[in-house]
N, C-alpha and C positions, 0 to 999 in steps of 0.2 A: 776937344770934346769927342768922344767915341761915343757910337750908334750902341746901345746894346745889340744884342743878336740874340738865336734862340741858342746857342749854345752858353752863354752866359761870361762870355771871354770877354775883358777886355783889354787884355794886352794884344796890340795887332799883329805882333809876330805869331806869337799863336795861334789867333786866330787865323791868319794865312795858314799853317801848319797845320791843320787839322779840319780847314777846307780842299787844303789838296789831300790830305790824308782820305777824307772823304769822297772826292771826286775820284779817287784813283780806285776805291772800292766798289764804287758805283760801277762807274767803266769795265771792272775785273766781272761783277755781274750780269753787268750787258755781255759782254763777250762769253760767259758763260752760259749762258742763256741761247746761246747761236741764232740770236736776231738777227745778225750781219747775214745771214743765209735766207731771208724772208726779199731782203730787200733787192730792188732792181737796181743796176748799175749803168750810167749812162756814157758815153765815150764820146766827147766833143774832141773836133779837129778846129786850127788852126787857120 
């Protein structure tokens, strides 16, 4: 038995494919966005 989702897929390969299709879009956003330049970075030692 498959979960529906909001995208309305139920084949799971699919639906993988167009969660990552997604998530990679997201991310191209963020980084478009130049959030990464807001944030602090910290440098832990060993």
């Amino acid at each position: 038995m498959t979960i529906e989702n909001k995208l309305g897929i139920t084949d799971a390969t699919e639906l993988a494919r167009q969660e990552e299709r997604l998530t990679k879009r997201r991310a191209k956003n963020y980084l478009k966005a130049e959030n990464l330049k807001n944030l602090k970075w910290a440098l832990f030692e060993v």
